[in-house]
mmCIF file of the N, C-alpha and C atoms, coordinates in Angstrom:
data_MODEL
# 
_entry.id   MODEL 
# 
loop_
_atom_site.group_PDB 
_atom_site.id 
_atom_site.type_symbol 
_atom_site.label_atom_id 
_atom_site.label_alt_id 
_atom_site.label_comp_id 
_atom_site.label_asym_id 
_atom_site.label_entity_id 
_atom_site.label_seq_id 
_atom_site.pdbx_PDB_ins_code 
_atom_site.Cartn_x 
_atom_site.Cartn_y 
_atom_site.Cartn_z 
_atom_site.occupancy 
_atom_site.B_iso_or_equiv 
_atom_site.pdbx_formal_charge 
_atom_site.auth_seq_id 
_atom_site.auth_comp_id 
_atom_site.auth_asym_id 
_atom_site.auth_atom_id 
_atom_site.pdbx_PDB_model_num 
ATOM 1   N N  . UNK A 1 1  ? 44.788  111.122 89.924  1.00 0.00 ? 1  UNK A N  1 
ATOM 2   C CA . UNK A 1 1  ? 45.049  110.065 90.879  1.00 0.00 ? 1  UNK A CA 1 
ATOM 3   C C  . UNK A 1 1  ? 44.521  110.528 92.245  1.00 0.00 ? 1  UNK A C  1 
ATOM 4   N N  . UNK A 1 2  ? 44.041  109.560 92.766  1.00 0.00 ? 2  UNK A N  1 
ATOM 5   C CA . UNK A 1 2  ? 43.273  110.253 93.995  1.00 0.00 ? 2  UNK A CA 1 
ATOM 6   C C  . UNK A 1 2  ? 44.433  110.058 95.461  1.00 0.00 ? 2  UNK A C  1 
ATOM 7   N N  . UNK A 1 3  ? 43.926  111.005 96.566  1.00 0.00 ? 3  UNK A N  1 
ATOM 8   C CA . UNK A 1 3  ? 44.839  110.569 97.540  1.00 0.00 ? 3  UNK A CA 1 
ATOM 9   C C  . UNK A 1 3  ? 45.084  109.382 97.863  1.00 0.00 ? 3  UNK A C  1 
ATOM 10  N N  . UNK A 1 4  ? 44.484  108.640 98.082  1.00 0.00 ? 4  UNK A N  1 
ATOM 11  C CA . UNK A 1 4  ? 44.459  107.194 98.541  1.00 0.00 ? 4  UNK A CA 1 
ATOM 12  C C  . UNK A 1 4  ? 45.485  106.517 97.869  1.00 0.00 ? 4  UNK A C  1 
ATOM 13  N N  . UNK A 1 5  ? 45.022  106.431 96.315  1.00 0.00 ? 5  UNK A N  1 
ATOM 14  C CA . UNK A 1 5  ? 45.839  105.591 95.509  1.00 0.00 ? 5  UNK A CA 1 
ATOM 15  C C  . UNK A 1 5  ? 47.512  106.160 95.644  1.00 0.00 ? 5  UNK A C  1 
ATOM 16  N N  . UNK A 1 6  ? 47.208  107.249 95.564  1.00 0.00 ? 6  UNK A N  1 
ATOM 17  C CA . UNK A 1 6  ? 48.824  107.691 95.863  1.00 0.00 ? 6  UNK A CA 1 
ATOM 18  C C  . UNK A 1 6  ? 49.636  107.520 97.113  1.00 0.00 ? 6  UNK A C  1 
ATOM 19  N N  . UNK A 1 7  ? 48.904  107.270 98.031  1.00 0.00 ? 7  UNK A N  1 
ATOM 20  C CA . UNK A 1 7  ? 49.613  107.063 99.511  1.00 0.00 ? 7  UNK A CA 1 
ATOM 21  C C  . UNK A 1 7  ? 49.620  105.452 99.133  1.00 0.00 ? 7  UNK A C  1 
ATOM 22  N N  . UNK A 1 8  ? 48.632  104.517 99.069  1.00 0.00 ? 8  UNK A N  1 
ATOM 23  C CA . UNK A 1 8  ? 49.133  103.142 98.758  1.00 0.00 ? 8  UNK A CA 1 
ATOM 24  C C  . UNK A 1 8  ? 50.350  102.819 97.642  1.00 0.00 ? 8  UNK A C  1 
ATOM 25  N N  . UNK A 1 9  ? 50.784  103.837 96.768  1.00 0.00 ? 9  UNK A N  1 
ATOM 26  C CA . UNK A 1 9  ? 51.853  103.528 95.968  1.00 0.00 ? 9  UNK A CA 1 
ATOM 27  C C  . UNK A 1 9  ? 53.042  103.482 96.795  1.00 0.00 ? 9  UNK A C  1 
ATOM 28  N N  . UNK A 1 10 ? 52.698  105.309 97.275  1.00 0.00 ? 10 UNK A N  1 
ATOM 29  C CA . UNK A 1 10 ? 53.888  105.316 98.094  1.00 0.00 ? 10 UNK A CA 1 
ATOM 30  C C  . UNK A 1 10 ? 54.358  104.391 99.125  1.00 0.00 ? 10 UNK A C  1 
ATOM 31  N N  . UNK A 1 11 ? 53.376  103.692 99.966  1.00 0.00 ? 11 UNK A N  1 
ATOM 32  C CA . UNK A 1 11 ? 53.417  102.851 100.772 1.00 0.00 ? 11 UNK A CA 1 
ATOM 33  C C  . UNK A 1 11 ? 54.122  101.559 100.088 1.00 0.00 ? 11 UNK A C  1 
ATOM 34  N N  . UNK A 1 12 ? 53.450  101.117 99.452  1.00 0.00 ? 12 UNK A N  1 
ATOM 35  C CA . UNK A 1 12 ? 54.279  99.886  98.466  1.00 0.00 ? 12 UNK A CA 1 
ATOM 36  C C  . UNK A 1 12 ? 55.255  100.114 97.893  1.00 0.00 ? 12 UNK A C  1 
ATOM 37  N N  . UNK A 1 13 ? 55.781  101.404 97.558  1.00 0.00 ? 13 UNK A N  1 
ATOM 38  C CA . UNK A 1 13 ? 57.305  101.452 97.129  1.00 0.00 ? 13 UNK A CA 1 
ATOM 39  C C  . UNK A 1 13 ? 58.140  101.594 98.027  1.00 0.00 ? 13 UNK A C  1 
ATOM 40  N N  . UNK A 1 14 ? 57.523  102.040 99.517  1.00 0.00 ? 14 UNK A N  1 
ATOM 41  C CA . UNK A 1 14 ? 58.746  102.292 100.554 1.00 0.00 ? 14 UNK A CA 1 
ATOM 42  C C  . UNK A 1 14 ? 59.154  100.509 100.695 1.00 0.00 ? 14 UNK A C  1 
ATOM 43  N N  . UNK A 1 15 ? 57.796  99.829  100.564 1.00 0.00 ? 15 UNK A N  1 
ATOM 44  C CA . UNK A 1 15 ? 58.152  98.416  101.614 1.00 0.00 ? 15 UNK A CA 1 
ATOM 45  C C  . UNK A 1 15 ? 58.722  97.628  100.573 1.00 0.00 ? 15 UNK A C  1 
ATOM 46  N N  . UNK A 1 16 ? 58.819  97.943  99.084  1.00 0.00 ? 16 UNK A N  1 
ATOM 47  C CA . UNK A 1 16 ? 60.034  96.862  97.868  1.00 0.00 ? 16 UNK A CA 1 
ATOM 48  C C  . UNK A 1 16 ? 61.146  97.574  97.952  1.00 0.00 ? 16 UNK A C  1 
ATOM 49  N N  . UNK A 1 17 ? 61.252  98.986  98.331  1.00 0.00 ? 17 UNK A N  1 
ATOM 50  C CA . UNK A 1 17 ? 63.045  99.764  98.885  1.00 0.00 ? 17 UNK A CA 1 
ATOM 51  C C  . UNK A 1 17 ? 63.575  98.898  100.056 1.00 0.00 ? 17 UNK A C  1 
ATOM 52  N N  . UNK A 1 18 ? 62.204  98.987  101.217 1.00 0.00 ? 18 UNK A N  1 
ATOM 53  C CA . UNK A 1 18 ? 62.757  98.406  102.387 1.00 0.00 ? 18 UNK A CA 1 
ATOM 54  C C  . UNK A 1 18 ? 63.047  96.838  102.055 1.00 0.00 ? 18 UNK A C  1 
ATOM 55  N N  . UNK A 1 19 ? 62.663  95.723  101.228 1.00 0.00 ? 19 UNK A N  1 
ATOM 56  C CA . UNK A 1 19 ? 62.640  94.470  101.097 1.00 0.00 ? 19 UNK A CA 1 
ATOM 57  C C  . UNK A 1 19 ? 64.260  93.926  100.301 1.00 0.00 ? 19 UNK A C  1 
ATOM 58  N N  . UNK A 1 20 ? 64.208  95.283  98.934  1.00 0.00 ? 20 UNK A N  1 
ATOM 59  C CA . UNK A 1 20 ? 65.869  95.339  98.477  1.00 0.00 ? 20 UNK A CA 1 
ATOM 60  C C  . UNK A 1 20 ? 66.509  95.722  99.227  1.00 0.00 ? 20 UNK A C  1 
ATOM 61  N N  . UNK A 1 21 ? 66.705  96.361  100.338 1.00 0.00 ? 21 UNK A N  1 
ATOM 62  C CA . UNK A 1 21 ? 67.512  96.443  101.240 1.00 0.00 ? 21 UNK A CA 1 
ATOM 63  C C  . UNK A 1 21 ? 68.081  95.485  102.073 1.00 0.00 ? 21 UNK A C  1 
ATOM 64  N N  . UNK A 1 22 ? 67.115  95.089  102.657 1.00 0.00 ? 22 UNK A N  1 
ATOM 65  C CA . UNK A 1 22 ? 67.155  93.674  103.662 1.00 0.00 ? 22 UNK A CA 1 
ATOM 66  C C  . UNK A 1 22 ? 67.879  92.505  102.754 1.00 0.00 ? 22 UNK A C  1 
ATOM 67  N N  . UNK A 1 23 ? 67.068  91.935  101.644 1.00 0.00 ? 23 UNK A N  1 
ATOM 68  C CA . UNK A 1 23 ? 67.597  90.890  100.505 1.00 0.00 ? 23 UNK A CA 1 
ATOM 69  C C  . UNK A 1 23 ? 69.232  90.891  100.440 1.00 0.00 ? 23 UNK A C  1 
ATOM 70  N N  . UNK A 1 24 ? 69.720  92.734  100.027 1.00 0.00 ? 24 UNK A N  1 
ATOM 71  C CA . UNK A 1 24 ? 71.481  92.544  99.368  1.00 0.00 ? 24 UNK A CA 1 
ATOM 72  C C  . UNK A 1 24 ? 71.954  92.781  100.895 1.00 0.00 ? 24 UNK A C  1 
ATOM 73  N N  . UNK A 1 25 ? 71.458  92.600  101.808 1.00 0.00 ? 25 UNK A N  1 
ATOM 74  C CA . UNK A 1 25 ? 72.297  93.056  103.342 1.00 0.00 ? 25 UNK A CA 1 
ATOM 75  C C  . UNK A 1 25 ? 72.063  91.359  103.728 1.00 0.00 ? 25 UNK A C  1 
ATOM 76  N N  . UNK A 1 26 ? 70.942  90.771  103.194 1.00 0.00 ? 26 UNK A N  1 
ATOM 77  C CA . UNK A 1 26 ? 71.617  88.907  103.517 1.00 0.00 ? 26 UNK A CA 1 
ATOM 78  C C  . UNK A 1 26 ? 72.286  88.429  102.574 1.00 0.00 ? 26 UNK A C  1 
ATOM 79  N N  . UNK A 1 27 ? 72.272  88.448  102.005 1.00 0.00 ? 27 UNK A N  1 
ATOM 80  C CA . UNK A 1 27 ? 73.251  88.277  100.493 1.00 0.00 ? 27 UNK A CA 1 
ATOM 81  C C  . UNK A 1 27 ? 75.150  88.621  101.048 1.00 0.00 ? 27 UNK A C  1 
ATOM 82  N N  . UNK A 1 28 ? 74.750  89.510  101.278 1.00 0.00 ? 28 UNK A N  1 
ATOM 83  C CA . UNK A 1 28 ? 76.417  90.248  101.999 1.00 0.00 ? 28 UNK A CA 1 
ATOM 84  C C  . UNK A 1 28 ? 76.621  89.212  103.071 1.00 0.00 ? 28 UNK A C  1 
ATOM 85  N N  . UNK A 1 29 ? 75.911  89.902  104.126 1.00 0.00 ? 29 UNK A N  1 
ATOM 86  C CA . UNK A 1 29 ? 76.176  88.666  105.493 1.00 0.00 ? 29 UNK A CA 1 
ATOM 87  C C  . UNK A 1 29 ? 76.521  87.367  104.906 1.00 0.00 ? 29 UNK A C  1 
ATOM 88  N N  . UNK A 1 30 ? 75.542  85.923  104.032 1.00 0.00 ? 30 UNK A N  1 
ATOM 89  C CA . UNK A 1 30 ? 76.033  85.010  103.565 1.00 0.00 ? 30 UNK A CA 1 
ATOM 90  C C  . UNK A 1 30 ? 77.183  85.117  103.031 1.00 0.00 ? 30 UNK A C  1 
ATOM 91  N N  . UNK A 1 31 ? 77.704  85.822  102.377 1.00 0.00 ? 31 UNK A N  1 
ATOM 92  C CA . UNK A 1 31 ? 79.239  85.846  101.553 1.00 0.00 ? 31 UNK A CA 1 
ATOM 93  C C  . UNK A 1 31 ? 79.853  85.681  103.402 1.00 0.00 ? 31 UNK A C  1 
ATOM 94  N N  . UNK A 1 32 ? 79.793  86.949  104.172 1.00 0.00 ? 32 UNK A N  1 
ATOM 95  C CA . UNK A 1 32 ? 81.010  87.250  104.734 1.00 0.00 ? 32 UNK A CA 1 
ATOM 96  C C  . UNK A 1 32 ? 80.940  85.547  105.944 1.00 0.00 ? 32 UNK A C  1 
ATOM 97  N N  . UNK A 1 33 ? 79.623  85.046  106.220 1.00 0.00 ? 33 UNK A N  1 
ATOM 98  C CA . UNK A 1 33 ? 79.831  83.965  107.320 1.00 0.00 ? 33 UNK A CA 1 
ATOM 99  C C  . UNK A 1 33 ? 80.556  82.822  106.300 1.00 0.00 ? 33 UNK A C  1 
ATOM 100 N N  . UNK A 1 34 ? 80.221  82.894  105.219 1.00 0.00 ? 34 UNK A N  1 
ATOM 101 C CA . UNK A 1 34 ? 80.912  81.584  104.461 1.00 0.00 ? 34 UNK A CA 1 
ATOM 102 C C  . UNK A 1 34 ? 82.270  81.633  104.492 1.00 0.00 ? 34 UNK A C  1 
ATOM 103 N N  . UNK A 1 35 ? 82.740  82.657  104.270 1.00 0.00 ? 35 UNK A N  1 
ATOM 104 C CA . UNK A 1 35 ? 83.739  83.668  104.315 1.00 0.00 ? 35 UNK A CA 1 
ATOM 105 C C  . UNK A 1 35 ? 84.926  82.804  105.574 1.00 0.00 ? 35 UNK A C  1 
ATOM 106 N N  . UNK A 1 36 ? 83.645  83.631  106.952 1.00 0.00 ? 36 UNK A N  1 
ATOM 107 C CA . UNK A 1 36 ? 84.425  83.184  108.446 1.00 0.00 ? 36 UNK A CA 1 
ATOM 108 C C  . UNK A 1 36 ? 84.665  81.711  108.591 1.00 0.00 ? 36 UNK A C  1 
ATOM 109 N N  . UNK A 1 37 ? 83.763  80.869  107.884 1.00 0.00 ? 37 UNK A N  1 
ATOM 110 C CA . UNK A 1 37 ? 83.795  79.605  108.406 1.00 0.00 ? 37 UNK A CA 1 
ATOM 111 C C  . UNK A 1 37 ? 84.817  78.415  107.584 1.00 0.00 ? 37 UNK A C  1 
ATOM 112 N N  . UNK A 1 38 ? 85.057  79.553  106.297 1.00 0.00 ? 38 UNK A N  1 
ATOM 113 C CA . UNK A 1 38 ? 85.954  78.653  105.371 1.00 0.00 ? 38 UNK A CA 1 
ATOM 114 C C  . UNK A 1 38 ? 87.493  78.708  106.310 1.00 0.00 ? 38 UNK A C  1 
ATOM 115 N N  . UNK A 1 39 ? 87.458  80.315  106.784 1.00 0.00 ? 39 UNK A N  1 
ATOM 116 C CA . UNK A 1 39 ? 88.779  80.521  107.335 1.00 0.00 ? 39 UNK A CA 1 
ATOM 117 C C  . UNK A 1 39 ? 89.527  79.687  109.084 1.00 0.00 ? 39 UNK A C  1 
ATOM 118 N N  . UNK A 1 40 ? 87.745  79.267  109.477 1.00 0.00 ? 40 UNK A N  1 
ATOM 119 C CA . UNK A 1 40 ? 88.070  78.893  110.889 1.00 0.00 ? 40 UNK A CA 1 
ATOM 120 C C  . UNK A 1 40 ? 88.483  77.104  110.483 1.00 0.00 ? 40 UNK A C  1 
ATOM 121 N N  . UNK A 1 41 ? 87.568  77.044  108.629 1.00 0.00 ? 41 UNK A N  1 
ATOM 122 C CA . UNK A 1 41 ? 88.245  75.414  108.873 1.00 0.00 ? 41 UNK A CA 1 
ATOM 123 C C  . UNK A 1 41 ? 89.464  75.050  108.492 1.00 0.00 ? 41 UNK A C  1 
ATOM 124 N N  . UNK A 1 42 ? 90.229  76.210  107.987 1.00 0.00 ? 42 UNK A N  1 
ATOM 125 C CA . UNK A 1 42 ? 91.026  76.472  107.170 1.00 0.00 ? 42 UNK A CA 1 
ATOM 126 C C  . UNK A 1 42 ? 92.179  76.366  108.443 1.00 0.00 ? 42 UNK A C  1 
ATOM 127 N N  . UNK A 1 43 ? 91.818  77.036  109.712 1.00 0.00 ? 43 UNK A N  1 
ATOM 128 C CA . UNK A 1 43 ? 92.906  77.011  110.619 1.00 0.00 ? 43 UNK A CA 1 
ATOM 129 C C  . UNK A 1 43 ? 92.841  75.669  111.568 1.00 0.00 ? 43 UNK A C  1 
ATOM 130 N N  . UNK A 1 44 ? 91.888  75.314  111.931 1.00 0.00 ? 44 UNK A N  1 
ATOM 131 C CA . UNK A 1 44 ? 91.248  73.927  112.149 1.00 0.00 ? 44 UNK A CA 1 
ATOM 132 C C  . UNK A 1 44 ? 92.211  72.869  111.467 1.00 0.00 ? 44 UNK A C  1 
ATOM 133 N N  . UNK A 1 45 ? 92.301  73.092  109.963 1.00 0.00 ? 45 UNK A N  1 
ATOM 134 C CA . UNK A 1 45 ? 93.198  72.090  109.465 1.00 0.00 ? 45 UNK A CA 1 
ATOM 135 C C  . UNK A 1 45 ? 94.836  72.302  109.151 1.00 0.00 ? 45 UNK A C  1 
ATOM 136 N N  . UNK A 1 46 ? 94.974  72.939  109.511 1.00 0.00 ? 46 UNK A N  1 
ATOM 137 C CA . UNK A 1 46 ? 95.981  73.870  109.653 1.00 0.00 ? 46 UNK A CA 1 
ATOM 138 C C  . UNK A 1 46 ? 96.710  73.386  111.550 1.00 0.00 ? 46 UNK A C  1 
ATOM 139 N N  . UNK A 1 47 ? 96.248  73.496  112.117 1.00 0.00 ? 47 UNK A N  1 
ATOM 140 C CA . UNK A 1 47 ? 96.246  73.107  113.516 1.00 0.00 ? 47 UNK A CA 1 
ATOM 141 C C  . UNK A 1 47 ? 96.488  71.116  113.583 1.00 0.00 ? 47 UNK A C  1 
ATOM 142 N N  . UNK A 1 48 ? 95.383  70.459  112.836 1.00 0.00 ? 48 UNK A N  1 
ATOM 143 C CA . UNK A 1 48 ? 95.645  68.817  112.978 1.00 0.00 ? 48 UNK A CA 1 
ATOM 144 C C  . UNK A 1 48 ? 96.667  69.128  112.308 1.00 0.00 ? 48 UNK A C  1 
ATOM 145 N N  . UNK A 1 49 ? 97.202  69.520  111.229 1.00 0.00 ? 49 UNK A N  1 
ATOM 146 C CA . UNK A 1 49 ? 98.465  68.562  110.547 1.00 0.00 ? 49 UNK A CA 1 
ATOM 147 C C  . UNK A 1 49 ? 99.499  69.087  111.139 1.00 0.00 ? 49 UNK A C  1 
ATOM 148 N N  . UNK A 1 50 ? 99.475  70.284  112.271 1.00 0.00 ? 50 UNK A N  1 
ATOM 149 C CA . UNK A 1 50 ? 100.358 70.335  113.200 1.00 0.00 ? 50 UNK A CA 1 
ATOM 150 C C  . UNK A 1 50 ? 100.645 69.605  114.256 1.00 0.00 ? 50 UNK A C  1 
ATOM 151 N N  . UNK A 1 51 ? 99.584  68.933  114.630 1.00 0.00 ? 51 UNK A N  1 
ATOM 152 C CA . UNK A 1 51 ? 99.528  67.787  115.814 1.00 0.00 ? 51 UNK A CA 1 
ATOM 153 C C  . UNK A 1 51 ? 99.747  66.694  115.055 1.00 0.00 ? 51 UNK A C  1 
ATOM 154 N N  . UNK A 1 52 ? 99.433  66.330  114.118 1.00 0.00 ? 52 UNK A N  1 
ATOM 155 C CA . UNK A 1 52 ? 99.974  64.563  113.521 1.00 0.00 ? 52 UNK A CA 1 
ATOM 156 C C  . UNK A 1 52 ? 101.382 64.490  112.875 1.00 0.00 ? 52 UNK A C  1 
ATOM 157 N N  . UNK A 1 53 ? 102.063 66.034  112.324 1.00 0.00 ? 53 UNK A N  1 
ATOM 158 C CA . UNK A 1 53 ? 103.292 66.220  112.093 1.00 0.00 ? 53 UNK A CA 1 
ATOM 159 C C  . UNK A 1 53 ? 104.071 66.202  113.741 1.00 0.00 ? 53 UNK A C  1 
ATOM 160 N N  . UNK A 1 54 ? 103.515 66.407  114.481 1.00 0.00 ? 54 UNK A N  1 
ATOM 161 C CA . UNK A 1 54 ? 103.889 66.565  116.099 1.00 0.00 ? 54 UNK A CA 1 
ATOM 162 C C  . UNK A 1 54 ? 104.227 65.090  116.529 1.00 0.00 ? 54 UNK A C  1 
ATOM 163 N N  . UNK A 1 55 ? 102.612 64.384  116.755 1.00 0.00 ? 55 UNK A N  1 
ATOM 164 C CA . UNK A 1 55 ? 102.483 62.903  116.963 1.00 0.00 ? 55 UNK A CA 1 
ATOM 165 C C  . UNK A 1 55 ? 103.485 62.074  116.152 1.00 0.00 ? 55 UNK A C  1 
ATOM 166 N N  . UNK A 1 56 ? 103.869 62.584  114.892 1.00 0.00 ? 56 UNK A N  1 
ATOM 167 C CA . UNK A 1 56 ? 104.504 61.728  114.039 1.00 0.00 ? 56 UNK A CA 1 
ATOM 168 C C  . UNK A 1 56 ? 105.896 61.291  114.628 1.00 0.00 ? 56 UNK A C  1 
ATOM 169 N N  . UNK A 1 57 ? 106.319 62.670  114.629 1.00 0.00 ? 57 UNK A N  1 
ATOM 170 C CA . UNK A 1 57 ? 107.598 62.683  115.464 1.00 0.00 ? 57 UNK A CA 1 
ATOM 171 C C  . UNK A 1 57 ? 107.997 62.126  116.880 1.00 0.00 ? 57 UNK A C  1 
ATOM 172 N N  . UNK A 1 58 ? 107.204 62.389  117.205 1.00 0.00 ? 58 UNK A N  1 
ATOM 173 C CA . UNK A 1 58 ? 107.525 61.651  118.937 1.00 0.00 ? 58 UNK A CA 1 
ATOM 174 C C  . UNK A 1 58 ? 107.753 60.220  119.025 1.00 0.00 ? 58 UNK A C  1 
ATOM 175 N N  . UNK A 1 59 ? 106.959 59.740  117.766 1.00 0.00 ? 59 UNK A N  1 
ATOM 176 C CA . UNK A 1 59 ? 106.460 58.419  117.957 1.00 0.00 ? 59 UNK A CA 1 
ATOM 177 C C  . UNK A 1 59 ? 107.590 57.527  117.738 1.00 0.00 ? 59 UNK A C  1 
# 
């Protein structure tokens, strides 16, 4: 195998390490924002049926 070919392997295997890397580190991030946003609507609704159980009463 000549130098060349062997530095272009190596080169192309660093940048599909570096590409699986990046890929399961957005993969993660997506879980954890779906994650944040289920929980912020989660308190969001959590919060109205405290104000219309509120409103209810006054009324």
């Amino acid at each position: 195998m000549t130098p060349g070919s062997s530095l272009a392997l190596l080169i192309l295997g660093i940048m599909s390490l570096v590409g699986l890397v990046f890929w399961f580190f957005k993969s993660q991030i997506n879980k954890y924002v779906s994650a944040l946003l289920a929980y912020k609507r989660r308190l969001t609704d959590t919060e109205q049926a405290a104000e219309d159980s509120t409103a209810a009463t006054s009324s």
